[in-house]
VEXMI-906344 format. One record per residue (C-alpha): residue number from 1; residue in one letter; x, y, z. Coordinates in nm, 3 decimals, always signed. Layout:
   num   residuo         x         y         z
   NUM         A         X         Y         Z
...
This chain:
   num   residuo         x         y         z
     1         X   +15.996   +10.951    -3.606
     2         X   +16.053   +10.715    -3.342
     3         X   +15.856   +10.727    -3.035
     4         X   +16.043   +10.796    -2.700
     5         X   +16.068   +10.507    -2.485
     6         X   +15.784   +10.434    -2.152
     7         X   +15.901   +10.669    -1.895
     8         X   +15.801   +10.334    -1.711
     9         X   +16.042   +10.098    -1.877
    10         X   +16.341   +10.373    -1.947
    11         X   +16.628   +10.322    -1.737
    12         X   +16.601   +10.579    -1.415
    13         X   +16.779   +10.648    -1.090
    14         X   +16.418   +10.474    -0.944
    15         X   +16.458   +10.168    -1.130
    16         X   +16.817   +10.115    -1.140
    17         X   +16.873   +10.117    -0.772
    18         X   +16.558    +9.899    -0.683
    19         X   +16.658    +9.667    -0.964
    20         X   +16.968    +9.615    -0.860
    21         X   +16.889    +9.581    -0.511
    22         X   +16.678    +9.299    -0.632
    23         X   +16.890    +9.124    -0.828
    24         X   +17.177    +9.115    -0.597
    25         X   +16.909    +8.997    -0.291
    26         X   +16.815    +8.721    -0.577
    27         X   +17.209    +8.610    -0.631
    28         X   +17.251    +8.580    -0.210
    29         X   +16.950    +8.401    -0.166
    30         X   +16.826    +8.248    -0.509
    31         X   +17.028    +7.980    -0.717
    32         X   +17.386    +8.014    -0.814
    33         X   +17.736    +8.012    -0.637
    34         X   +17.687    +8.327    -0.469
    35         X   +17.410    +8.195    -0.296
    36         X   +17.427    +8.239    +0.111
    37         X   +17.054    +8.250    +0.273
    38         X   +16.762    +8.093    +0.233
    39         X   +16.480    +8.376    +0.318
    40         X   +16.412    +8.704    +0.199
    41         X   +16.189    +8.989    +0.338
    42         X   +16.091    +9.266    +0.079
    43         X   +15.967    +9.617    +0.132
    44         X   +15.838    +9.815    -0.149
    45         X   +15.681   +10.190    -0.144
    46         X   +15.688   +10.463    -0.350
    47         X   +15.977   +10.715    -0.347
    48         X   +15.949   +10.985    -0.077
    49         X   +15.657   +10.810    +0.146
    50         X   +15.798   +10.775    +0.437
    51         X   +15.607   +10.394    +0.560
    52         X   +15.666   +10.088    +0.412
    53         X   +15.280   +10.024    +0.286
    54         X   +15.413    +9.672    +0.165
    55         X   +15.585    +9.351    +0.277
    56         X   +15.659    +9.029    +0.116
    57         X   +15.814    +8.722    +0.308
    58         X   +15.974    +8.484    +0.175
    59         X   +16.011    +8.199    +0.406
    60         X   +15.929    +7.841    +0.465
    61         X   +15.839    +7.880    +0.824
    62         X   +15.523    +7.979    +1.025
    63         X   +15.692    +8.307    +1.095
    64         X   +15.593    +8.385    +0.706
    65         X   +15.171    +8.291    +0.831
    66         X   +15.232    +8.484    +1.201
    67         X   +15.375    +8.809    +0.950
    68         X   +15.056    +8.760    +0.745
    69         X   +14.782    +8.755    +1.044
    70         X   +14.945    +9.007    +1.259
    71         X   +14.977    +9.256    +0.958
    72         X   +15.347    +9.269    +0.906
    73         X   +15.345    +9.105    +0.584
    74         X   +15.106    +9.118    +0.288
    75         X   +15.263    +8.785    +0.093
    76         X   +15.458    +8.517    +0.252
    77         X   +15.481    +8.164    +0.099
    78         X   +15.540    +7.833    +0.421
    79         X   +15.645    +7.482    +0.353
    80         X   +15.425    +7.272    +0.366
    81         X   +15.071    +7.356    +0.336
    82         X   +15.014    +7.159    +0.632
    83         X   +15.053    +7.471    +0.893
    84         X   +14.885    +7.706    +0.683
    85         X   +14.588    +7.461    +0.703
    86         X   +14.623    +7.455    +1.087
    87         X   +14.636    +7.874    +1.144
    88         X   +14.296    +7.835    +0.885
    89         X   +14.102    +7.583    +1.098
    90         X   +14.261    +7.738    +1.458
    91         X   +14.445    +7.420    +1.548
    92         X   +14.770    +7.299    +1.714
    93         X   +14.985    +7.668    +1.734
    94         X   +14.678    +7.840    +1.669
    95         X   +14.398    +7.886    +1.887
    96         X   +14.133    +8.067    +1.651
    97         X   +14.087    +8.064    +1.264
    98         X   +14.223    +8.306    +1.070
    99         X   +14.130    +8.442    +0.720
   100         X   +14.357    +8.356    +0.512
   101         X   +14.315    +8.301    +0.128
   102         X   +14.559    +8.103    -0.146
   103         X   +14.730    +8.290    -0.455
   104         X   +14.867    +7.945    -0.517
   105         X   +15.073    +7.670    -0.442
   106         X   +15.403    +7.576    -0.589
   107         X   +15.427    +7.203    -0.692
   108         X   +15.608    +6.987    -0.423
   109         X   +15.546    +6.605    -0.386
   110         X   +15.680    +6.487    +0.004
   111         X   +15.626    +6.271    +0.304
   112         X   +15.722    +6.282    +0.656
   113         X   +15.943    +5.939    +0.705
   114         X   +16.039    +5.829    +1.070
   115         X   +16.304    +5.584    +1.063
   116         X   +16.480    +5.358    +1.300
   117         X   +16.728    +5.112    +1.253
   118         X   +16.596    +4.746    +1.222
   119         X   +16.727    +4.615    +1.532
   120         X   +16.549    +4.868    +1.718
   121         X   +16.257    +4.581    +1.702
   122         X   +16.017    +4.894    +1.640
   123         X   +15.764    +4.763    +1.402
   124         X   +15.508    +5.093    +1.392
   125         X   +15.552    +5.456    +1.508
   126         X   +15.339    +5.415    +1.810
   127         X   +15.504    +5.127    +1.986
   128         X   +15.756    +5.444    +2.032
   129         X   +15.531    +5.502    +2.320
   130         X   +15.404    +5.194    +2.420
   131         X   +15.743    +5.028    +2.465
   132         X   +15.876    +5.356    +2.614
   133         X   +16.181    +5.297    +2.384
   134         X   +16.484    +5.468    +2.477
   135         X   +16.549    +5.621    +2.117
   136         X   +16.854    +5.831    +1.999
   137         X   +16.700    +6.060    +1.780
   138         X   +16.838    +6.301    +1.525
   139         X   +16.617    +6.614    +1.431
   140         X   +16.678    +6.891    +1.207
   141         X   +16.894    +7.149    +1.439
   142         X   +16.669    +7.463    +1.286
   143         X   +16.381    +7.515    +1.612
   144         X   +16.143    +7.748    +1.348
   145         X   +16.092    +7.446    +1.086
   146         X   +15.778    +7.338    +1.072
   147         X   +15.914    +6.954    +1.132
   148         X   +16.006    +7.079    +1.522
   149         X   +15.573    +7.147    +1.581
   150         X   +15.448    +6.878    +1.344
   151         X   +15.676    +6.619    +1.512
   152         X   +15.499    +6.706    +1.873
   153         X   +15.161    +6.701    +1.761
   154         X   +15.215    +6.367    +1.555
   155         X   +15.386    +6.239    +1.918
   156         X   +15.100    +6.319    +2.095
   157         X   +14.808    +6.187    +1.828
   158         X   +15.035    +5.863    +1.885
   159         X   +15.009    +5.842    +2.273
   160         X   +15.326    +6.005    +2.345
   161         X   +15.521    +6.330    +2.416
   162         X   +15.851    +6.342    +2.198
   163         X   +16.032    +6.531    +2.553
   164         X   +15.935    +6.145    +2.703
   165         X   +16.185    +5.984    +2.521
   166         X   +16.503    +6.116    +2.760
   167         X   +16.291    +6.008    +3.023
   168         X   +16.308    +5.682    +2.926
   169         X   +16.676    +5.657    +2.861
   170         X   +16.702    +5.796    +2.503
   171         X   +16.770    +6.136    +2.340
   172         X   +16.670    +6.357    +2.106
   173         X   +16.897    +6.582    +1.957
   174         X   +16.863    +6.853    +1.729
   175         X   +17.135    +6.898    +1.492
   176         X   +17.266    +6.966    +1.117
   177         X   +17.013    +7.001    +0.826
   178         X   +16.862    +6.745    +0.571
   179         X   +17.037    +6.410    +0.672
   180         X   +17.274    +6.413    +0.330
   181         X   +17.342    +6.050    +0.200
   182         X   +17.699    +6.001    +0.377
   183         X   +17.701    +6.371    +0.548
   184         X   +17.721    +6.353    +0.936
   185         X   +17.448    +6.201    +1.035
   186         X   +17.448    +5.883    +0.861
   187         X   +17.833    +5.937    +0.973
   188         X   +17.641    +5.955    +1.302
   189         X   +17.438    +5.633    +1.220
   190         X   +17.732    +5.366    +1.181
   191         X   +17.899    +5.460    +1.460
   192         X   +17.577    +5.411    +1.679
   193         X   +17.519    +5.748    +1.863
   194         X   +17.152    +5.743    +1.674
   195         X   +16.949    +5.494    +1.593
   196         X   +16.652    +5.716    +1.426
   197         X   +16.571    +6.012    +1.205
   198         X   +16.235    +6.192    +1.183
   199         X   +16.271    +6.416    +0.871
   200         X   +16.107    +6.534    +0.515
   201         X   +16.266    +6.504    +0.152
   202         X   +16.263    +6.153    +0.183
   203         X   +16.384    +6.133    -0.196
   204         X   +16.697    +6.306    -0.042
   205         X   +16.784    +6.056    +0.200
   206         X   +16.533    +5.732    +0.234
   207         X   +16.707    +5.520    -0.020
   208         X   +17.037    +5.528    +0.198
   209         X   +16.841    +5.482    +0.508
   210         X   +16.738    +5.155    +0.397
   211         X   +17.076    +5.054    +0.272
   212         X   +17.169    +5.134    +0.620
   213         X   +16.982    +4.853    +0.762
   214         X   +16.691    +5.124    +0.908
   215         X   +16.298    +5.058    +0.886
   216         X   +16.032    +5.359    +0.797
   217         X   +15.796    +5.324    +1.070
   218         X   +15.398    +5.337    +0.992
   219         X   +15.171    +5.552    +1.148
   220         X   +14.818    +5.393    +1.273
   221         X   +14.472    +5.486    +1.111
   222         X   +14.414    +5.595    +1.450
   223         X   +14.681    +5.801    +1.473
   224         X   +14.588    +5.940    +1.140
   225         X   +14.259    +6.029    +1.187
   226         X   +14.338    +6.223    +1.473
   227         X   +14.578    +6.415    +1.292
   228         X   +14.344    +6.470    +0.983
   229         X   +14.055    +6.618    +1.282
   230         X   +14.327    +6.881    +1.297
   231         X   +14.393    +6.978    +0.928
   232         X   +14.706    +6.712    +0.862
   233         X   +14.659    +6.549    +0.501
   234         X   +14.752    +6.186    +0.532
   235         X   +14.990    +6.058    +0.261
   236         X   +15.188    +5.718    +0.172
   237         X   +15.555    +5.658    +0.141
   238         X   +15.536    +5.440    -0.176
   239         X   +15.702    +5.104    -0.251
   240         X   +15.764    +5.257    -0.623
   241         X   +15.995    +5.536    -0.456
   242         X   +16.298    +5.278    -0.263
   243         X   +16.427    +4.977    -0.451
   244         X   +16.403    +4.778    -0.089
   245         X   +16.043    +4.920    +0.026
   246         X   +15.845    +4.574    +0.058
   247         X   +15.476    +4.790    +0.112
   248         X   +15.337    +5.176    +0.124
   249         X   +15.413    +5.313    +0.426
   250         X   +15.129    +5.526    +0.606
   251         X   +15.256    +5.844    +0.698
   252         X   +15.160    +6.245    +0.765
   253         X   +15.213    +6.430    +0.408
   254         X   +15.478    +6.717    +0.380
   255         X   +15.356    +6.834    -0.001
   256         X   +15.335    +7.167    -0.082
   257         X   +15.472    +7.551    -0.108
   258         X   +15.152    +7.787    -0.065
   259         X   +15.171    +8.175    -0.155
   260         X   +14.925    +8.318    +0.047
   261         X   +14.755    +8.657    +0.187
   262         X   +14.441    +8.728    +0.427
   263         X   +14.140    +8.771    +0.309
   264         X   +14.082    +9.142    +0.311
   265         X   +14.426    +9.164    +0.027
   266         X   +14.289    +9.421    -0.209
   267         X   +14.149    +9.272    -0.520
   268         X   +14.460    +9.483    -0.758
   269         X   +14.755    +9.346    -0.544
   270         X   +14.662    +8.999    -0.555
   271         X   +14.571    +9.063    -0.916
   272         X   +14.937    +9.177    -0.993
   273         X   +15.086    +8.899    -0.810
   274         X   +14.923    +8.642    -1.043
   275         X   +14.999    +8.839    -1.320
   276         X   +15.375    +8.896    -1.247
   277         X   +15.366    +8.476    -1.113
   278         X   +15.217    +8.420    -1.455
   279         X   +15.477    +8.661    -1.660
   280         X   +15.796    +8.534    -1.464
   281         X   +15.732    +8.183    -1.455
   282         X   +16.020    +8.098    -1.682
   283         X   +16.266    +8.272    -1.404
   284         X   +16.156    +8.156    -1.091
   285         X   +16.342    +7.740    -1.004
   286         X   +16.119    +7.507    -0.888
   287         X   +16.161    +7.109    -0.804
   288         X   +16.062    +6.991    -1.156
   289         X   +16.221    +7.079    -1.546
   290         X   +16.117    +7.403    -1.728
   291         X   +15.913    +7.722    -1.626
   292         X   +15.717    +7.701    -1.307
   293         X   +15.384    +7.498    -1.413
   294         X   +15.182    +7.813    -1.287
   295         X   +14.891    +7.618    -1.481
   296         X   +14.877    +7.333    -1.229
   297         X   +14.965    +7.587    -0.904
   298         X   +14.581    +7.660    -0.859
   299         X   +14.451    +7.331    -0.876
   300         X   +14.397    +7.081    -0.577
   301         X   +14.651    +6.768    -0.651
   302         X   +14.892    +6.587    -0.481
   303         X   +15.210    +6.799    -0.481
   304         X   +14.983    +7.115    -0.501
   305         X   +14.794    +7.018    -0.163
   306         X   +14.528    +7.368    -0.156
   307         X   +14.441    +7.374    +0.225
   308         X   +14.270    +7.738    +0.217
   309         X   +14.055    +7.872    -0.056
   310         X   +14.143    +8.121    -0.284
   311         X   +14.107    +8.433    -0.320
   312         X   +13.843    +8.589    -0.485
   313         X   +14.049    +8.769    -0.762
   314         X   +14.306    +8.496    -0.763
   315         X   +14.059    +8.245    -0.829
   316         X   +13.914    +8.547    -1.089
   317         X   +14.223    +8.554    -1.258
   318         X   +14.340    +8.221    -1.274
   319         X   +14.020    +8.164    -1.417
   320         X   +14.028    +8.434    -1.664
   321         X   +14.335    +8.307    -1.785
   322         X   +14.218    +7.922    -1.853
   323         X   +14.384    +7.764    -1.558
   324         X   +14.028    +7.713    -1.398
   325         X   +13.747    +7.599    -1.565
């Protein structure tokens, strides 16, 4: 005689609505056609409690860390791991610490790149300043990325304010997304109303802002090591990466996308986030080929930049499961 299925798995009013719920919040704002947003917000409690007892944010700005600290979200994930290093060590936005702890960090390899066209005669990112140069600037339209903060404290570490620029005769406008290869802002480009573009994803759009005749500027050690007195991670634009790069660039990195909680997350829920990371790894996209390398998320490399420690039973289970040694 056949066993009746788990009144857990079975097919009920419960888990029909919250699955579909899910799934059509994944189509909107996952992969596919029917894609339309980029950030999701999910409440979950049990049926009939009237409060929400848990949140999980999914967005790539410091709204996702301010949801976290002030108790409005149990889970967020931020891109990069730069600010979340920052709210840890009380810096730039943030004028304490906060406890914060890692569940892991989803693989992403990137560099800040500030580029100017050659005849610009800009040779480094701090003669910005010291030539007061009268730049046109292009900058992501979107005032919540993290590239609108980091900008201004890389500005000042270099002996400038980025609002100094109209003073001197220039601009900087905010506008559009990623600068596409040929979208409007390399449209923008050839016909001269910018002559510079402070941005991420460099493997987006670097190779066709060096066919455009444009120059990545370098940052200074000194420049750097303020930066890194903060919690910035410094990072190279590599030669290997652009066909017409002549030498690595010094730059601020822009690696990472940490999944995060405070400290005081109860030891069970950060448990069964690992656990349903580690089960649904072949679902959730990621920058590289195949299921999410979950083995790789909770170690310190490169593209997996970890800027907070773990927590406890993250670290417990990641260890548990051979990921740690």
């Amino acid at each position: 005689m056949a066993l009746p299925p788990n009144p857990v798995d079975m097919a009920s009013p419960i888990t029909t609505r919250s699955t579909l719920i899910l799934e059509i919040a994944e189509a909107m704002a996952g992969t596919g056609p029917t894609r339309q947003f980029g950030q999701v917000k999910v409440l979950v409690r049990t049926q009939g409690e009237k409060d929400w007892p848990l949140c999980l944010f999914a967005s790539s700005t410091v709204e996702g860390i301010d949801a976290v600290i002030n108790r409005e979200a149990d889970l967020a994930i931020v891109n990069p791991a730069t600010p979340l290093a920052l709210a840890y060590r009380g810096k730039s936005l943030y004028d304490k610490p906060h406890a914060l702890r890692g569940i892991a960090v989803i693989p992403s390899l990137d560099q800040f790149v500030f580029a100017v066209k050659r005849d610009t005669g800009l040779k480094t990112f701090e003669e910005i300043g010291q030539k007061k140069h009268p730049l046109r600037l292009s900058m992501r339209a979107q005032m919540d990325h993290s590239i609108q903060f980091m900008i201004k404290d890389i500005a000042l570490a270099a002996g400038f304010a980025l609002e100094d620029i109209k003073g001197w005769g220039g601009e900087v406008r905010y506008e559009g997304n990623l600068p596409f290869p040929n979208g409007p802002k390399f449209q923008a480009l050839k016909r001269g109303t910018i002559n510079a573009i402070f941005d991420e994803a460099c493997d987006v759009w670097l190779n066709q802002a060096l066919d455009e005749d444009m120059v990545v500027l370098p940052l200074s050690e000194a420049t750097v090591k303020k930066l890194e007195a903060m919690g910035y991670r410094r990072s190279w634009v590599r030669k290997e990466s652009a066909p017409k790069l002549t030498e690595d660039i010094l730059t601020i990195d822009f690696s990472g996308w940490p999944v995060f909680v405070r400290e005081d997350a109860a030891d069970q829920f950060v448990t069964d986030v690992c656990a349903a990371l580690d089960a649904r790894k072949d679902r959730i996209p990621w920058q590289g080929e195949g299921p999410l390398p979950i083995e790789r998320m909770c170690r310190h490399a490169p593209d997996t930049p970890q800027e907070i420690p773990l927590h406890p039973a993250a670290e417990a289970y990641w260890r548990k499961q051979g990921y740690l040694p």
